[in-house]
N, C-alpha and C positions, 0 to 999 in steps of 0.2 A: 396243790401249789406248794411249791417249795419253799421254808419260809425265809430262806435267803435272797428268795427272787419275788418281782412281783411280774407275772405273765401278762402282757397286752395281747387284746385281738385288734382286728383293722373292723374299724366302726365306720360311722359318717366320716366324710371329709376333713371338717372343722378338726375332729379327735384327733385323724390321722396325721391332720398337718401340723399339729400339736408336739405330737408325739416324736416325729421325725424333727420340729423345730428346736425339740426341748432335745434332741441328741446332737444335730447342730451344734449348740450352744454350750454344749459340755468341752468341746474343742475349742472353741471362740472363747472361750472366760477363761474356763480351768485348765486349758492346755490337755485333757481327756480324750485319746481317739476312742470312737465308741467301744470299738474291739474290747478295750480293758473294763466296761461296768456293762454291756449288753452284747444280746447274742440272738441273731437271729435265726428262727426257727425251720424247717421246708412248710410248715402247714401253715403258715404264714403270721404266726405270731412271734411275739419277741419279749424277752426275757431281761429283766433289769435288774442288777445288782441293787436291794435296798438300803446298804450301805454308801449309796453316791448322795443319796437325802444329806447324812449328815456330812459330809466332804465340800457341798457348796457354797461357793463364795457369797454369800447372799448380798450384803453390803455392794461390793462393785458390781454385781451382773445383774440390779433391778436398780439401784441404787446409784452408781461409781460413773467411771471415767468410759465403761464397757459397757454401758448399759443395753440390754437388750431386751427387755420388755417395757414399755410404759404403763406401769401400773398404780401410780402413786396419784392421789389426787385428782386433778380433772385434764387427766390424758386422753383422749379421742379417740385411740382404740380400746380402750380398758375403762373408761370411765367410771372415775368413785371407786374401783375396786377396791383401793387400799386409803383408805384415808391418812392424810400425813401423820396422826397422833397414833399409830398401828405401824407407823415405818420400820421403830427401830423393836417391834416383837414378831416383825414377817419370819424372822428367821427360825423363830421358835417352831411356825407352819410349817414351815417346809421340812425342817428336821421330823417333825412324826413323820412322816411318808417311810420313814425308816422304818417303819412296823404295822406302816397302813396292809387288812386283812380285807376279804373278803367275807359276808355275812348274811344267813338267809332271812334274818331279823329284820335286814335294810332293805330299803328301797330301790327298788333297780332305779339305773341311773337312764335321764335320755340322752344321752352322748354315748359311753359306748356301752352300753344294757349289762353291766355289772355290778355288784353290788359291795363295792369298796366305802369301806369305813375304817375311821381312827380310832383306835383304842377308846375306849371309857374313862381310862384314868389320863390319856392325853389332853380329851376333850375336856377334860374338869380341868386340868392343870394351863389349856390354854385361855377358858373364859375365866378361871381366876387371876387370868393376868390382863384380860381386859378386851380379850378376841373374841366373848359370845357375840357382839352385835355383825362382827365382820363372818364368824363361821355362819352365821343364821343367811347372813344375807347374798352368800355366795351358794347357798343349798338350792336355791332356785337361778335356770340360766336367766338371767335380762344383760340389760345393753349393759351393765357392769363388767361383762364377760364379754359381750364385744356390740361397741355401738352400733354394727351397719346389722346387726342380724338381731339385734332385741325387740321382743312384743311389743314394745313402747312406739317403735317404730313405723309400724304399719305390718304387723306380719312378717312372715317365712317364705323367704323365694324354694321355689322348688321343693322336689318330694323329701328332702330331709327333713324338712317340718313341717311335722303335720300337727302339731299342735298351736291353738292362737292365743292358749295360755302361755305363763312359764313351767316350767318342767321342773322336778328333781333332776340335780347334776351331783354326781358323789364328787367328796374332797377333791382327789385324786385329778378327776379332767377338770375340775374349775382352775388348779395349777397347770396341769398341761398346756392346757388350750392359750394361756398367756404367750404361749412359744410359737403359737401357728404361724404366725406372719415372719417370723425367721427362714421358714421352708418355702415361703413363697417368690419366685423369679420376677421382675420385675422388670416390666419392657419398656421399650423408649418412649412409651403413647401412656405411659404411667400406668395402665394394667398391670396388674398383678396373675401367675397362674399356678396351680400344684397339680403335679400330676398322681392322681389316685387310682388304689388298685387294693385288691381284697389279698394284699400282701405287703407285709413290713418291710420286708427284704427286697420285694420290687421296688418301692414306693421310694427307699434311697438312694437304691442303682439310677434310677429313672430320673429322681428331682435333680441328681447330683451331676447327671449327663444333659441334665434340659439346660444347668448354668453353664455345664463347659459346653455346646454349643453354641447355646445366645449367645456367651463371651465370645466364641470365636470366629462366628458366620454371622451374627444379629439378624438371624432369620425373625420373621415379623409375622409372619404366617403361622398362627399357632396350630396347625394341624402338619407345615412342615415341619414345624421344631418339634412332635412329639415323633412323627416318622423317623427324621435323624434320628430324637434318642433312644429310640426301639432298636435301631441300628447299631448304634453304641452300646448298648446295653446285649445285644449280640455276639460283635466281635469283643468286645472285653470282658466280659462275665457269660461263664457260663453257666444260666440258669433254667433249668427245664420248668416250663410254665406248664401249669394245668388248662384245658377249656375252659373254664371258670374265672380263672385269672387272665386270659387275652382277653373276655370276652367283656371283660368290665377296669378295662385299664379305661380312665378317662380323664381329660383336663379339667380343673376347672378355674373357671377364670374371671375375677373378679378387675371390675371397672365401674367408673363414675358417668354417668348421661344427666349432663346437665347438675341438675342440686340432688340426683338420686343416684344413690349405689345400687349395683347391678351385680347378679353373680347369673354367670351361667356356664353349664356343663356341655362338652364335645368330646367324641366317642370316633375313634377309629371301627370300621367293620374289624371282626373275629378272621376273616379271613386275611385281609390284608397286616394284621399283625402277625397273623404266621407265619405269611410270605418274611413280613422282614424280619424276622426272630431267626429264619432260617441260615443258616452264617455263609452259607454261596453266595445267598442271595444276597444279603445283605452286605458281605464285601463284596460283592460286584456291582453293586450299588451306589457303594461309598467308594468306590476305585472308579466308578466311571465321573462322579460328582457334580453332576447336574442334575438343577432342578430341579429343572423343566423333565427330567427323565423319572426323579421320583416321584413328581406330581402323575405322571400320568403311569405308575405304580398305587399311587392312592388312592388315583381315580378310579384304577380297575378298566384302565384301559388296554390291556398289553396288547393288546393286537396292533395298538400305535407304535408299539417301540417297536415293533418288526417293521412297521411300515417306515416309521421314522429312519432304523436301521440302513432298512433297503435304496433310501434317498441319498444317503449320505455315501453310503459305498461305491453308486454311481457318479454321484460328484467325485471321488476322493477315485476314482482309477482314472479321471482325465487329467490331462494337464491343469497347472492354474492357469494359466494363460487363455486356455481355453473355454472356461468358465463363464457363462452367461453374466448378465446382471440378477435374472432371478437365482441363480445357484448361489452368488456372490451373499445377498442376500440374507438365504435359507441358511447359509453358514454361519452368519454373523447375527442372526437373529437368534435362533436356536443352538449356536452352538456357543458357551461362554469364555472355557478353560484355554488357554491353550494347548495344553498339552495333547486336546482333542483335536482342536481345529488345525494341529502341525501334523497329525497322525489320523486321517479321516478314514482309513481303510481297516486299521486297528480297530478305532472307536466304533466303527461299524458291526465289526466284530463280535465288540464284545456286549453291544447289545442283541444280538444274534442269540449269544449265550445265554443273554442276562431274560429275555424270551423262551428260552426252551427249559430255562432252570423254573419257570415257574409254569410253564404247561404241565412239564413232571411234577412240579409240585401239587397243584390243581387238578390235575386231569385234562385232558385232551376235549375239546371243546368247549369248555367252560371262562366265559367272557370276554371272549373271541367274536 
């Protein structure tokens, strides 16, 4: 490790959405695009300038008028982390990060299995100023690090915790992770989702096209809105994914039932991520723009879109006039755009296409 940079890998989730939250957030305070203090890697990690520690505004961005972590006293996502008599020497924390190392002396961490440590002579220089009780207490995760997922609570949903203790957490992601909830989209039914992948570089592309959809379409369907931004992450960045990486893009997505918080994870098939990765397909998908046509892409139904094709085309070479009540119908049901339902011989078309571009891609009989 370089020691101007400090290297992240793509951990659990929690880490991940940390990480992307806390690069967020260098734009939102400090007017920072990431480009200028991180650099992401093809093997899927990412690289931080350790010089952006001491550059933050610490005051207004946990603090100020910009605040974006709730970290100070008894705030409900962060609870207790910071006690208000420790406000005004957070900044001292954050600043070692400037020289936080890795060390086989330390303890691997359980967030992302590293073993990052603060100097020795930082760590004396910050409990001489009054931060041993806050570094001790932030070395193990609990609800201080985030109330819906602390042991206090009743356990760890899902295979990221498997422990029903608390864990060692180095320095490092105890700060991180304050940022998670920045990277998180936020839908109309008060859910929250992040879309995660064993890749830094995805996981931006990905979060970053999941908000310009919702913002543009307010798909509600979180398994439409992850296919959309597979799409968009297609035709606007060109990124060659490994098997490894289709194969574990997943959402996940946190919500309230009742007085209990809920976290749970959704997975596209590896095949259907490739179909849409593929950039024919995929602008032929987002040029035809419906749905209902990518739904039943996701479903793995294609042998519908031919069929569906083949209906419309016979509607769309009669007259209108001559049109049934059921044709009338089948158009206005199925079909939403105009631009389709004015041009039904086109449209037919070009699911024709949008059908043989993914036979070719699949093989010849395969989910047919």
């Amino acid at each position: 490790m370089e020691n101007d940079v400090i290297v992240l890998y793509p951990g659990n989730w929690l880490y991940n959405a940390g990480v992307i939250g806390f690069l967020d957030s260098l734009k939102e305070v400090e007017g920072i695009p990431y480009e200028d203090v991180a650099n992401f890697k093809d093997d899927g990690s990412l690289e931080i300038k350790k010089d952006i520690f001491k550059n933050l505004n610490v005051e207004e961005r946990y603090f100020g008028a910009r605040k974006i972590a709730s970290i100070v006293g008894k705030a409900n996502l962060y609870k207790n982390y910071l006690q208000e008599s420790w406000k005004d020497k957070f900044h001292y924390f954050v600043e070692k990060f400037s020289k936080v190392e890795e060390s086989e002396e330390a303890l691997s961490c359980g967030l992302c299995y590293r073993k990052f440590i603060l100097l020795k002579d930082d760590i004396k220089e910050l409990e001489n100023i009054g931060l041993k009780k806050f570094l001790d207490g932030i070395s193990k995760f609990d609800m201080r690090h985030m109330s819906m997922l602390g042991p206090s609570i009743g356990g760890f949903p899902n295979g990221f915790w498997n422990n029903s203790q608390s864990f060692h957490i180095c320095p490092l992601c105890s700060y991180l992770i304050i940022h998670h909830h920045i990277a998180l989209v936020e839908l109309s039914d008060k859910s929250k989702i992040f879309v995660n992948a064993p890749s830094f570089k995805v996981m931006w592309h990905l979060n970053r096209y999941v908000k310009e959809v919702y913002g543009r379409e307010k798909v509600e369907v979180i398994r439409e809105l992850l296919g959309m931004s597979i799409i968009e992450l297609s035709l606007k960045f060109h990124i060659q994914l490994g098997k490894w990486t289709m194969m574990n893009i997943e959402v996940v997505n946190q919500y309230r039932e009742g007085n209990n918080d809920k976290i749970e994870f959704f997975s596209l098939p590896y095949e259907t991520i490739l179909l849409l990765l593929d950039r024919n397909i995929a602008s032929l998908i987002n040029d035809v723009g419906e749905i209902n046509v990518l739904n039943l892409v996701l479903d793995g139904k294609y042998r519908e879109i031919l069929d569906f094709g083949e209906r419309v085309f016979k509607i769309g070479i009669k007259n209108k006039n001559d049109w049934g009540k059921q044709e009338s119908d089948f158009i206005n049901k199925k079909i939403k755009l105009d631009k389709n339902k004015n041009n039904l011989v086109t449209f037919s078309q070009k699911l024709f296409k949008l059908y043989a571009l993914i036979e070719e891609k699949i093989g010849k009989g395969v989910h047919v």
